[in-house]
Structure formats: structure tokens, C-alpha cells
PDB file of N, CA, C and O in Angstrom:
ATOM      1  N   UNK A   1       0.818  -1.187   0.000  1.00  0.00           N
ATOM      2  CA  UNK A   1       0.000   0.000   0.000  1.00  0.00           C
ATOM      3  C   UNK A   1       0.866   1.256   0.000  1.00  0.00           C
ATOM      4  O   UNK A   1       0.618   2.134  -0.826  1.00  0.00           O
ATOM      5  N   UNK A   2       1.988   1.418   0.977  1.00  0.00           N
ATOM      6  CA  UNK A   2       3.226   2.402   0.832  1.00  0.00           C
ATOM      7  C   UNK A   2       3.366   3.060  -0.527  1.00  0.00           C
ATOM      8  O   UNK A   2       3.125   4.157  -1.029  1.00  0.00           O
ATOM      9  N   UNK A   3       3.934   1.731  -0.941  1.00  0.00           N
ATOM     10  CA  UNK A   3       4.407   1.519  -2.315  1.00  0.00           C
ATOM     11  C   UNK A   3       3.836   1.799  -3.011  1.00  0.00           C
ATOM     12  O   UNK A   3       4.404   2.189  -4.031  1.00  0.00           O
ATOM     13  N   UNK A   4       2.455   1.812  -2.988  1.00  0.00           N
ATOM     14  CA  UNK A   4       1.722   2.087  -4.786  1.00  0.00           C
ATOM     15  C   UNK A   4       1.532   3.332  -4.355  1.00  0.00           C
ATOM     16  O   UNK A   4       1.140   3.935  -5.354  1.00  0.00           O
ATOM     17  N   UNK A   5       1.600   4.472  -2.987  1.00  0.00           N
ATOM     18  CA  UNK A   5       1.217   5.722  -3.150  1.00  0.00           C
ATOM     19  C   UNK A   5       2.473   5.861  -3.248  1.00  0.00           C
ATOM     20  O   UNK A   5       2.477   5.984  -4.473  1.00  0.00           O
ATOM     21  N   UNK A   6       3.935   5.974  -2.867  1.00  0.00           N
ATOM     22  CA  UNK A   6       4.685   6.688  -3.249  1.00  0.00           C
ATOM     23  C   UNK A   6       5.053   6.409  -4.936  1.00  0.00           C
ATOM     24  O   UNK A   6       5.925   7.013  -5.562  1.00  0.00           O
ATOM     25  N   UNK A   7       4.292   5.504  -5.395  1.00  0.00           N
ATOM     26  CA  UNK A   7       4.516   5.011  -7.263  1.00  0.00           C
ATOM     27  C   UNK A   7       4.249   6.181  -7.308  1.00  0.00           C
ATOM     28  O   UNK A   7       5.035   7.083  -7.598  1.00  0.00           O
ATOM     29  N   UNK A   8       2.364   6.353  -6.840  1.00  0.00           N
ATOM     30  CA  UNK A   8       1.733   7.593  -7.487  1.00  0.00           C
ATOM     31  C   UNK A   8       2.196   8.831  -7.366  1.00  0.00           C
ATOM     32  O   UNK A   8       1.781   9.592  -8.240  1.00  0.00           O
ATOM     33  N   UNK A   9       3.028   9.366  -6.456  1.00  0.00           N
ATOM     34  CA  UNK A   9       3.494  10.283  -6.089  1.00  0.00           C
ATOM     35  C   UNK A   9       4.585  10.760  -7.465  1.00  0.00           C
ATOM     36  O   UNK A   9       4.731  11.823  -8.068  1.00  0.00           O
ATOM     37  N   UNK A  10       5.070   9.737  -7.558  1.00  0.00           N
ATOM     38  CA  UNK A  10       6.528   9.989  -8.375  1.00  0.00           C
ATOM     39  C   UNK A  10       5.705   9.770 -10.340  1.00  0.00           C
ATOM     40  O   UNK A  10       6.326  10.145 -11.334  1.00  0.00           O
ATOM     41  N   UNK A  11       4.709   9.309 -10.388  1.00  0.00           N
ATOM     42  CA  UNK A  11       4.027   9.495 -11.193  1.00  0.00           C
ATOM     43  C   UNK A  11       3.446  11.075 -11.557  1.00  0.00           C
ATOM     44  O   UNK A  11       3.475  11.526 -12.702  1.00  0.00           O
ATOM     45  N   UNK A  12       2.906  11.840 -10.356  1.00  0.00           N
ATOM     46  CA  UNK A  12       2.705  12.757 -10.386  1.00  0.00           C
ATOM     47  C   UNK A  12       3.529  13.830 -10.596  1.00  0.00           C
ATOM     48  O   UNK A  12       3.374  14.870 -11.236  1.00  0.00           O
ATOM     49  N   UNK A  13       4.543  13.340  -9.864  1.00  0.00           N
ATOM     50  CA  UNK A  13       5.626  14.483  -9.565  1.00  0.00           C
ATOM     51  C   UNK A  13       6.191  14.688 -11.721  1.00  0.00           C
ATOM     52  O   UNK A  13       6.307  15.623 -12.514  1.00  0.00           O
ATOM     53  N   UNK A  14       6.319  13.541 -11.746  1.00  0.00           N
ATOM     54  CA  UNK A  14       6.543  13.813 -13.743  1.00  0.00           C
ATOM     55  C   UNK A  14       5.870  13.536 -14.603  1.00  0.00           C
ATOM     56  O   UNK A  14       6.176  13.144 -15.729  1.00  0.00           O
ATOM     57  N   UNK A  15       4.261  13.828 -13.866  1.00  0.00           N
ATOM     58  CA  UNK A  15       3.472  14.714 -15.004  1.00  0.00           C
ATOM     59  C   UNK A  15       3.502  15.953 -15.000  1.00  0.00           C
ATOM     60  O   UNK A  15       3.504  16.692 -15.985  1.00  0.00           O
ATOM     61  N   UNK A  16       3.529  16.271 -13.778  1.00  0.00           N
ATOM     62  CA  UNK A  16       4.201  17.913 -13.649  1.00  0.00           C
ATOM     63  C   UNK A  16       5.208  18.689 -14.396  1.00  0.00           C
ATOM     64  O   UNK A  16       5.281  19.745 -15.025  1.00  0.00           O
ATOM     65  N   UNK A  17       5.948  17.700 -14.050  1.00  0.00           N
ATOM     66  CA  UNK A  17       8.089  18.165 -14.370  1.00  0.00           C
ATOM     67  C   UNK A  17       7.052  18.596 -16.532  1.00  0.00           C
ATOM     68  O   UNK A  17       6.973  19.566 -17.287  1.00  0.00           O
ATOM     69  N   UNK A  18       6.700  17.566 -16.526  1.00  0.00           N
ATOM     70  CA  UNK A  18       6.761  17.643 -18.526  1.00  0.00           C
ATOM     71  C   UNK A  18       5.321  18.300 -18.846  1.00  0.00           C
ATOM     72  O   UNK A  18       5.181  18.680 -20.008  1.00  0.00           O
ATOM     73  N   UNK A  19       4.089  18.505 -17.850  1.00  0.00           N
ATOM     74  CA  UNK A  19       3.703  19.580 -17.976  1.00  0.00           C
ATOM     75  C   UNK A  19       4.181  21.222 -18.121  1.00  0.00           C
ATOM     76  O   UNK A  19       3.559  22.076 -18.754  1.00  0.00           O
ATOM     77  N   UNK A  20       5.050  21.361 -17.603  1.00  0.00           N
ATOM     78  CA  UNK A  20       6.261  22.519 -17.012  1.00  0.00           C
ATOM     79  C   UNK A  20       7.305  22.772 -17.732  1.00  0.00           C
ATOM     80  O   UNK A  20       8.057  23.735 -17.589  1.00  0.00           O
ATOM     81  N   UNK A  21       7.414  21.606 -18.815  1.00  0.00           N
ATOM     82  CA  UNK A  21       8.904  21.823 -19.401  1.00  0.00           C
ATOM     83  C   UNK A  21       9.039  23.044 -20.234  1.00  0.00           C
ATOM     84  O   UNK A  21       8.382  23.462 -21.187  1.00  0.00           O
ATOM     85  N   UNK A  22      10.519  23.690 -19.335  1.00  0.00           N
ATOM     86  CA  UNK A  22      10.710  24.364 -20.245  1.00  0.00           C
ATOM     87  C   UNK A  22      10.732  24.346 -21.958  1.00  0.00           C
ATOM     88  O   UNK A  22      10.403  25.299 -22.665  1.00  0.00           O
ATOM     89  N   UNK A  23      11.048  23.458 -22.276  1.00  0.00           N
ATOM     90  CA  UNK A  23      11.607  23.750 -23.519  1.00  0.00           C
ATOM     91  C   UNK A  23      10.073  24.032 -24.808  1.00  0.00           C
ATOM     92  O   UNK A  23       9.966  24.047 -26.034  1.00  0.00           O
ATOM     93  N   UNK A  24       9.014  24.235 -23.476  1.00  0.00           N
ATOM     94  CA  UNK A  24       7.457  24.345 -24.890  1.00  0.00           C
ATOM     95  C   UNK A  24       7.907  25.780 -25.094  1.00  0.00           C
ATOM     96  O   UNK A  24       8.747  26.333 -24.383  1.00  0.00           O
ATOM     97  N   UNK A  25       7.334  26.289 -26.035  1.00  0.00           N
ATOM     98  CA  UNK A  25       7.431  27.261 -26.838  1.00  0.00           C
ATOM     99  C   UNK A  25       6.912  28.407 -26.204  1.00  0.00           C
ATOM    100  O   UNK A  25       5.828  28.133 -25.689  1.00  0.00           O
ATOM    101  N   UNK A  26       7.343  29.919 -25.984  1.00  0.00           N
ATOM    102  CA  UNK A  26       6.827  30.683 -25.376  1.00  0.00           C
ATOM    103  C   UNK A  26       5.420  31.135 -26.304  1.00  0.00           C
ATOM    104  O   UNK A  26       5.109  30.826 -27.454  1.00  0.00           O
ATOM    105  N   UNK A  27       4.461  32.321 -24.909  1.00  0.00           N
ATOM    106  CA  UNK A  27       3.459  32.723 -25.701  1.00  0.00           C
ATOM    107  C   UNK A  27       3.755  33.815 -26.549  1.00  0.00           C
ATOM    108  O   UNK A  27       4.508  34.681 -26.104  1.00  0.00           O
ATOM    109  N   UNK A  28       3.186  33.956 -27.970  1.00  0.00           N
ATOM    110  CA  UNK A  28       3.165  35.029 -29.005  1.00  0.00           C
ATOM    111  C   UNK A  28       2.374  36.164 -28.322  1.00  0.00           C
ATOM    112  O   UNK A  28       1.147  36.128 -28.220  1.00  0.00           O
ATOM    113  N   UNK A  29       3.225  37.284 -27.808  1.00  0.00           N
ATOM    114  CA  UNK A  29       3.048  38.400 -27.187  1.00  0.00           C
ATOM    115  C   UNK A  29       2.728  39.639 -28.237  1.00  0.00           C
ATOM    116  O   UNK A  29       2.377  40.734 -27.796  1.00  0.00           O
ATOM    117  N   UNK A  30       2.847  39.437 -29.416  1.00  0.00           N
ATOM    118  CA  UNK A  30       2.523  40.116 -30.302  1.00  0.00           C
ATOM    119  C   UNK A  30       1.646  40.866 -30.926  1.00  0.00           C
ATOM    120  O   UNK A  30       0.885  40.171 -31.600  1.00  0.00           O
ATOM    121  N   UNK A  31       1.389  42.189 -30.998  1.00  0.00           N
ATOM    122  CA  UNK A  31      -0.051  42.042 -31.447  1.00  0.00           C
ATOM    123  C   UNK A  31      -0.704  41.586 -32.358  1.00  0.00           C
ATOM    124  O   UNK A  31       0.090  41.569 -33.299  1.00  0.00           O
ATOM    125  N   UNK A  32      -2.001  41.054 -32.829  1.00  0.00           N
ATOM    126  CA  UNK A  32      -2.413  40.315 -33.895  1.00  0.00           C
ATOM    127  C   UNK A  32      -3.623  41.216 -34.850  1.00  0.00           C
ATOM    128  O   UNK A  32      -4.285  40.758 -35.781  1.00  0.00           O
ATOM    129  N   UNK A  33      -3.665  42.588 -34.307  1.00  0.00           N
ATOM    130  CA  UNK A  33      -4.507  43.644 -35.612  1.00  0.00           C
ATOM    131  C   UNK A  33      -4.058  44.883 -34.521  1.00  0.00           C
ATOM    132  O   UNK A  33      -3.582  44.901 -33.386  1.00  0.00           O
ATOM    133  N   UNK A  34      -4.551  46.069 -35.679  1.00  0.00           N
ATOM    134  CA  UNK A  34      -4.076  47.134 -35.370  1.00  0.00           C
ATOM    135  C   UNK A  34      -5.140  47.601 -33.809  1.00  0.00           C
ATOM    136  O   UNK A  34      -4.711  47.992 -32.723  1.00  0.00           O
ATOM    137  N   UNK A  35      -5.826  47.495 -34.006  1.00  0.00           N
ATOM    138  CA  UNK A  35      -6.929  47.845 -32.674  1.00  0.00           C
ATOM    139  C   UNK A  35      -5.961  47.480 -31.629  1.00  0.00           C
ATOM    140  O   UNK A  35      -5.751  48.274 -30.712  1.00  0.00           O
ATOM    141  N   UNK A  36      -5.090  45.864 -31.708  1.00  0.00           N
ATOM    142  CA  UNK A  36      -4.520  45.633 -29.822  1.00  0.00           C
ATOM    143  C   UNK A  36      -3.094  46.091 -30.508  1.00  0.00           C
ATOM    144  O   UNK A  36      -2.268  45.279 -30.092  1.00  0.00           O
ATOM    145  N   UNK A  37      -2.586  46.831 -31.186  1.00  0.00           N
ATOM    146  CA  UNK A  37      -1.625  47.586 -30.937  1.00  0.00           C
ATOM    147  C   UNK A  37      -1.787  48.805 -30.739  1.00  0.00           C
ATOM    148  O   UNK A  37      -0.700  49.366 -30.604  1.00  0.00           O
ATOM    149  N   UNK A  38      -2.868  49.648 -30.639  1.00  0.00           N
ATOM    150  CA  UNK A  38      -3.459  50.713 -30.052  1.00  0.00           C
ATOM    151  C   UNK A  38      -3.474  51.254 -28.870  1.00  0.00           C
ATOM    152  O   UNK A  38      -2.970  52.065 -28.093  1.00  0.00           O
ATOM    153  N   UNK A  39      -4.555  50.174 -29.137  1.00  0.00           N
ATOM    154  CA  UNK A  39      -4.951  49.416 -27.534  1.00  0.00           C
ATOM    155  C   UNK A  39      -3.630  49.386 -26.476  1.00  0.00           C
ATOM    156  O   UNK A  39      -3.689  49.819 -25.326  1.00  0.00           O
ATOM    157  N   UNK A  40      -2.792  48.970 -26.906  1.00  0.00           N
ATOM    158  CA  UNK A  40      -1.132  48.192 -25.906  1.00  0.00           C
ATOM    159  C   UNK A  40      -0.819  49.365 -25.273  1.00  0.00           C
ATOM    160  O   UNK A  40      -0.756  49.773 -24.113  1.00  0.00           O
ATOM    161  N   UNK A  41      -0.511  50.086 -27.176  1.00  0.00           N
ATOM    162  CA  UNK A  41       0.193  51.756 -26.525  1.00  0.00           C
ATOM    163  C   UNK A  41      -0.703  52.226 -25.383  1.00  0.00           C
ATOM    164  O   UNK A  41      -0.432  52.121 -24.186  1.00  0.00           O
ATOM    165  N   UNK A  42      -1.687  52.700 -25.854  1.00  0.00           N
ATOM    166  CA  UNK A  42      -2.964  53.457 -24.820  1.00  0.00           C
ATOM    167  C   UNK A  42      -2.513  53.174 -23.566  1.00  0.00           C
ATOM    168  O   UNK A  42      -2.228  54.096 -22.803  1.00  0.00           O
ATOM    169  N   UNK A  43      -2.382  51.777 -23.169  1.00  0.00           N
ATOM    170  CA  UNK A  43      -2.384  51.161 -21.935  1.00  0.00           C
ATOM    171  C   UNK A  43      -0.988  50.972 -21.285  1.00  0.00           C
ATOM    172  O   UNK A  43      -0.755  50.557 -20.149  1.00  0.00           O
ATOM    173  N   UNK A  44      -0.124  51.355 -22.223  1.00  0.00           N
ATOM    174  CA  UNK A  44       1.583  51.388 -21.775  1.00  0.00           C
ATOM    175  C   UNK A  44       1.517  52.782 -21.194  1.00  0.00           C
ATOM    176  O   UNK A  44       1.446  52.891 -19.970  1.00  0.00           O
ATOM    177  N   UNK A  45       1.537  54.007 -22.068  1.00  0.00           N
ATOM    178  CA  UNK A  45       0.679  55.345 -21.841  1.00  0.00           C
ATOM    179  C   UNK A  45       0.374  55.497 -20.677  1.00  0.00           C
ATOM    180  O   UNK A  45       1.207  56.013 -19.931  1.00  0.00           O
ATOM    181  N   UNK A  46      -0.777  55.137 -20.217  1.00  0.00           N
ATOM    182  CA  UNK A  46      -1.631  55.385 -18.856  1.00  0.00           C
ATOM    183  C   UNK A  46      -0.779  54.863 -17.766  1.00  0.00           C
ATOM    184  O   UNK A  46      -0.645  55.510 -16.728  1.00  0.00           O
ATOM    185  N   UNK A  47      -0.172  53.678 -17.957  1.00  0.00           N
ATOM    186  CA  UNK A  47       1.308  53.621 -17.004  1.00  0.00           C
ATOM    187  C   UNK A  47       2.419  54.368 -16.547  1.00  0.00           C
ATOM    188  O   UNK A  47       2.879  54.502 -15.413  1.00  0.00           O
ATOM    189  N   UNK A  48       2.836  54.922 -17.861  1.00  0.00           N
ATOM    190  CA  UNK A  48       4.046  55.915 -17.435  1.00  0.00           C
ATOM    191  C   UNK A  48       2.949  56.950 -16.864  1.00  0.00           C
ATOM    192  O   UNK A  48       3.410  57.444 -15.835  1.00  0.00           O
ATOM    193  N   UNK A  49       1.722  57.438 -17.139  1.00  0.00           N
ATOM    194  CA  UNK A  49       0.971  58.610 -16.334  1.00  0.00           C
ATOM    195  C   UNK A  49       1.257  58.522 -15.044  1.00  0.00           C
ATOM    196  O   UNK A  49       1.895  59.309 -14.344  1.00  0.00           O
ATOM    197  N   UNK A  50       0.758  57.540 -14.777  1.00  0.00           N
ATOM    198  CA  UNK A  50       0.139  56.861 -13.049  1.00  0.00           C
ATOM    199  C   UNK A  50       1.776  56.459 -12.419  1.00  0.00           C
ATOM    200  O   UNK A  50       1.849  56.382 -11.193  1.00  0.00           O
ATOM    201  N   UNK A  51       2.867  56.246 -13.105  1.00  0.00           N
ATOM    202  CA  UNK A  51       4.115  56.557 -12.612  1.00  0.00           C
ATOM    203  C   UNK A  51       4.948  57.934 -12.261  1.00  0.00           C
ATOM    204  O   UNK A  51       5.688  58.166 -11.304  1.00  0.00           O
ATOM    205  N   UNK A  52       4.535  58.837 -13.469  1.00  0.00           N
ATOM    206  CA  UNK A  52       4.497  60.199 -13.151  1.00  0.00           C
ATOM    207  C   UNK A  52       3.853  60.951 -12.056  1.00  0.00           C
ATOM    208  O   UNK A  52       4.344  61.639 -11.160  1.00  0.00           O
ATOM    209  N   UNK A  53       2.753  60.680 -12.319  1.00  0.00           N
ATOM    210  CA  UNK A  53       1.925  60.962 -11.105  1.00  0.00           C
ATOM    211  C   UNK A  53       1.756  60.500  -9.696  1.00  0.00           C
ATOM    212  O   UNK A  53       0.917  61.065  -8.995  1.00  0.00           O
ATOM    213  N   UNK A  54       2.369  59.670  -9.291  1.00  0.00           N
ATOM    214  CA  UNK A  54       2.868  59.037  -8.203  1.00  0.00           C
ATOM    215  C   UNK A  54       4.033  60.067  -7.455  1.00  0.00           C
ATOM    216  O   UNK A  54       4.016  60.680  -6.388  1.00  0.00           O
ATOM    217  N   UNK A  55       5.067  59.945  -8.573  1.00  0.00           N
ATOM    218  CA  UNK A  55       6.488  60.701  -8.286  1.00  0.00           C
ATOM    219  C   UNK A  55       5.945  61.974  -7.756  1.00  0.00           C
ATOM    220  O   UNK A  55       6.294  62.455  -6.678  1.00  0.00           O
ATOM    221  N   UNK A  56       4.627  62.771  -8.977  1.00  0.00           N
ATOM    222  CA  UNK A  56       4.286  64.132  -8.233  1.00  0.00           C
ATOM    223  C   UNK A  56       3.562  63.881  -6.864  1.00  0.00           C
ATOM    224  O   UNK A  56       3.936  64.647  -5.976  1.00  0.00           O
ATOM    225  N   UNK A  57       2.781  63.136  -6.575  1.00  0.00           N
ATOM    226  CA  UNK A  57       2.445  62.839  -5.027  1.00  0.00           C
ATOM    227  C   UNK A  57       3.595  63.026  -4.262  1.00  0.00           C
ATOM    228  O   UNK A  57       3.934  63.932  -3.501  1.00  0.00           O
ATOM    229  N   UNK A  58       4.144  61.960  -4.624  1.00  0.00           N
ATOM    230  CA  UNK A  58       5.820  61.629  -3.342  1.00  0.00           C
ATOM    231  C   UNK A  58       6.371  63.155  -3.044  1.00  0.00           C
ATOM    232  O   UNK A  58       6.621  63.596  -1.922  1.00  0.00           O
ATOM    233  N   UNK A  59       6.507  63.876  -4.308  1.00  0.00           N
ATOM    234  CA  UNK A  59       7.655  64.790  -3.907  1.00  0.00           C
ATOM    235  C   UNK A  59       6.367  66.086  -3.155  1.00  0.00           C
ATOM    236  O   UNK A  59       6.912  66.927  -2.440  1.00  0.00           O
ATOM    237  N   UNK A  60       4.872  66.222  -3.299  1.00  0.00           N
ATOM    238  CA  UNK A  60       3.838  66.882  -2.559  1.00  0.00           C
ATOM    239  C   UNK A  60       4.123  66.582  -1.275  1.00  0.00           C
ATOM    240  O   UNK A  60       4.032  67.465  -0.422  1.00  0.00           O
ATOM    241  N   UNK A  61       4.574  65.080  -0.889  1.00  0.00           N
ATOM    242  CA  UNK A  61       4.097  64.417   0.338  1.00  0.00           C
ATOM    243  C   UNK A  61       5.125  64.747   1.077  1.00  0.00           C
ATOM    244  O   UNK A  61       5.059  65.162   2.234  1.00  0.00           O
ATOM    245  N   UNK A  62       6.181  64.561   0.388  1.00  0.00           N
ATOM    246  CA  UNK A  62       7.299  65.028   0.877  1.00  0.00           C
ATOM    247  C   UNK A  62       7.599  66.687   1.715  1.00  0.00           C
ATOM    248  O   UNK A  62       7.720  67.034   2.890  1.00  0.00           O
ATOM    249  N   UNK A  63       7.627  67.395   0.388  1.00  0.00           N
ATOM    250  CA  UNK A  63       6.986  69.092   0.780  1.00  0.00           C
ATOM    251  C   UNK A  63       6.488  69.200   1.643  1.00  0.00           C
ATOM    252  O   UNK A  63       7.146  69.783   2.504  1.00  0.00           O
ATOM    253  N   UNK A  64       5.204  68.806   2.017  1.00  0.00           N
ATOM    254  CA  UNK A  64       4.213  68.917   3.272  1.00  0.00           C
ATOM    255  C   UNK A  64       5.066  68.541   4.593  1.00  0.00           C
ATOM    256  O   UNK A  64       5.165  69.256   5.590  1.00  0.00           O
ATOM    257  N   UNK A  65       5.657  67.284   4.402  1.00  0.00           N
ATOM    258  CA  UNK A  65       6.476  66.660   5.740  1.00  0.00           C
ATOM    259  C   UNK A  65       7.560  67.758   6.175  1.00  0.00           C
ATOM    260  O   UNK A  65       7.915  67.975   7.333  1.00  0.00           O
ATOM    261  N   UNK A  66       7.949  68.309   5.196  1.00  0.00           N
ATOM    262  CA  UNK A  66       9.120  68.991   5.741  1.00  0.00           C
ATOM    263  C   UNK A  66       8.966  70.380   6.050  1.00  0.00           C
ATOM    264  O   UNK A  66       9.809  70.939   6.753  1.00  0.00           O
ATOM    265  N   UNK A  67       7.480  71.297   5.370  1.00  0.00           N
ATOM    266  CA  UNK A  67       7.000  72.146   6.062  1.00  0.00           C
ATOM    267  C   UNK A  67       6.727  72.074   7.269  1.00  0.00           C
ATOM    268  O   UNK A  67       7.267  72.924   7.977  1.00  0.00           O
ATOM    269  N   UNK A  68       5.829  71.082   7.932  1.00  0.00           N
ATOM    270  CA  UNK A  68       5.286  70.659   8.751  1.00  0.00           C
ATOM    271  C   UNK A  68       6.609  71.002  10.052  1.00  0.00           C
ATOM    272  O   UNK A  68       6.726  71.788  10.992  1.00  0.00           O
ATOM    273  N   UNK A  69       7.450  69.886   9.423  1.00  0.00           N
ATOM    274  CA  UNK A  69       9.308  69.799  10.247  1.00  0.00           C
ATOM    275  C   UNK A  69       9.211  71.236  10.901  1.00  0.00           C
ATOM    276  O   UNK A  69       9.094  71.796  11.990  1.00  0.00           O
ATOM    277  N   UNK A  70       9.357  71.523   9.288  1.00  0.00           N
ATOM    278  CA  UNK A  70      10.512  72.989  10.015  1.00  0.00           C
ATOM    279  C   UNK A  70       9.402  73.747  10.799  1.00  0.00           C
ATOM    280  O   UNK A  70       9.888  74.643  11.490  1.00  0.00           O
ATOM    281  N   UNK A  71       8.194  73.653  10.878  1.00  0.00           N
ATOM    282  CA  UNK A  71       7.463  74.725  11.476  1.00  0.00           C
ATOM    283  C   UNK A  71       7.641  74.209  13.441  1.00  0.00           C
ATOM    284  O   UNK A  71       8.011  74.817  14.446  1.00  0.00           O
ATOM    285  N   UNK A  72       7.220  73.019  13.205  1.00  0.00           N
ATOM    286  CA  UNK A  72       7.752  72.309  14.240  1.00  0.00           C
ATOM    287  C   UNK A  72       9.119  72.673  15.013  1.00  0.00           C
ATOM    288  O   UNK A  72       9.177  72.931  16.216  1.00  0.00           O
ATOM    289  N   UNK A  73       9.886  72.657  14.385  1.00  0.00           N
ATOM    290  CA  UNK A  73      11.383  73.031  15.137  1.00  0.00           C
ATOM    291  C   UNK A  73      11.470  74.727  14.953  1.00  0.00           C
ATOM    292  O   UNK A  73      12.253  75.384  15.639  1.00  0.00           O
ATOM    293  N   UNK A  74      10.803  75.191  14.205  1.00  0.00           N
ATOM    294  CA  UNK A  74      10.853  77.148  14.506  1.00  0.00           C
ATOM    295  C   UNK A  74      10.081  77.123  15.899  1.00  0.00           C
ATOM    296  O   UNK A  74      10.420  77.904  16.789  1.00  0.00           O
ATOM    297  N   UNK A  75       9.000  76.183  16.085  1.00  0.00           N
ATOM    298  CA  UNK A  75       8.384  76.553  17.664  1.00  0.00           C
ATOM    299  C   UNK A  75       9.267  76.043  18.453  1.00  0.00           C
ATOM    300  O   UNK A  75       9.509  76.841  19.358  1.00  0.00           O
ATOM    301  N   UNK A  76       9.770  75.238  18.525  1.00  0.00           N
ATOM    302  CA  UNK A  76      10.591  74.866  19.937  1.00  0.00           C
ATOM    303  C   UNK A  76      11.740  75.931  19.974  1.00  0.00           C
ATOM    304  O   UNK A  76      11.998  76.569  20.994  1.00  0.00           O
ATOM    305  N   UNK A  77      12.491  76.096  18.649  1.00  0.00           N
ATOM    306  CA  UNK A  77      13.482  77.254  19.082  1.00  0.00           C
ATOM    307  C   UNK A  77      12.780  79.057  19.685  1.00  0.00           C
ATOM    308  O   UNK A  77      13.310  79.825  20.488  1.00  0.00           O
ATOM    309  N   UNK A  78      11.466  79.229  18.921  1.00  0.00           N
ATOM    310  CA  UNK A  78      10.752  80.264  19.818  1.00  0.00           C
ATOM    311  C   UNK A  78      10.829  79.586  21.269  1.00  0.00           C
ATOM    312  O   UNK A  78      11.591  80.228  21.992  1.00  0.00           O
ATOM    313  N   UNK A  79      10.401  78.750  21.746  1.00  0.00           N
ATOM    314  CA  UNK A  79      10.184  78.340  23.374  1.00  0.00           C
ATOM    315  C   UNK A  79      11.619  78.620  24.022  1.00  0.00           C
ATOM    316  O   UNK A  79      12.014  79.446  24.845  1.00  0.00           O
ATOM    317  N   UNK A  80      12.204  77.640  23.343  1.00  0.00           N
ATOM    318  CA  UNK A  80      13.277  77.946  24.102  1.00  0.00           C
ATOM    319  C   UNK A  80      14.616  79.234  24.431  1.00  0.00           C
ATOM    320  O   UNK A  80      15.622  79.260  25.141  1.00  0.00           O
ATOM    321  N   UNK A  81      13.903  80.255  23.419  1.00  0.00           N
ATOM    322  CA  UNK A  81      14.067  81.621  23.313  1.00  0.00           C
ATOM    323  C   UNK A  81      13.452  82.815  23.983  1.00  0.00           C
ATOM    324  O   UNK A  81      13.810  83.951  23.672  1.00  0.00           O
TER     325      UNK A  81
END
């Protein structure tokens, strides 16, 4: 009984392995009419936006933090003045 599940095991294990094999052919990433090469750009596009626009957040978020800072440390040097 051992025996015939670890068969199955090792049965399984290389239907996997040659399900998996590398050597099948990659997928055709290509576009196949002009609409999904449009389409691709459009959507490559709206990426670099939303990357741009991120960066302008960060460096807003940033700004704010360090206003915030320095206003922070102008009051303690008033106090302690």
C-alpha cells in the first residue's frame, strides 16, 4: 500500500516536471490587428501617467512633511528663546 502511493506520487511528480517543461514554446506576445496595438500603446501610456503621477504625489508628500518639520522646530526654538 506504501508503495503504490509513493509510485503515485513519483508518477505525479513527472506529469508535472513535462507539464512545465521548459523547452514548450513561449506565448506570441505580439499584437495580432491594429486595434490591440493601439490598444497596448494606450495602456503602456496610462502607465508611465500613473508613474508620473505618483512621483508628483511623493515629492507633494514630501513638501508637506518637511514644512510641517521645520514649522515644528521654529516653535521649539521660539520656546526655548
Amino acid at each position: 500500500m506504501i508503495e503504490s502511493r509513493a509510485a503515485r506520487l513519483r508518477r505525479a511528480i513527472e506529469a508535472t516536471r513535462i507539464q512545465h517543461d521548459p523547452a514548450t514554446p513561449p506565448i506570441d506576445l505580439a499584437p495580432r490587428s491594429t486595434h490591440e496595438a493601439i490598444t497596448r500603446q494606450l495602456v503602456e501610456d496610462i502607465g508611465q501617467d500613473v508613474e508620473k503621477l505618483a512621483a508628483k504625489v511623493d515629492r507633494i508628500t514630501w513638501t508637506i512633511l518637511a514644512t510641517i518639520l521645520a514649522a515644528v522646530v521654529v516653535k521649539i526654538l521660539e520656546t526655548l528663546t
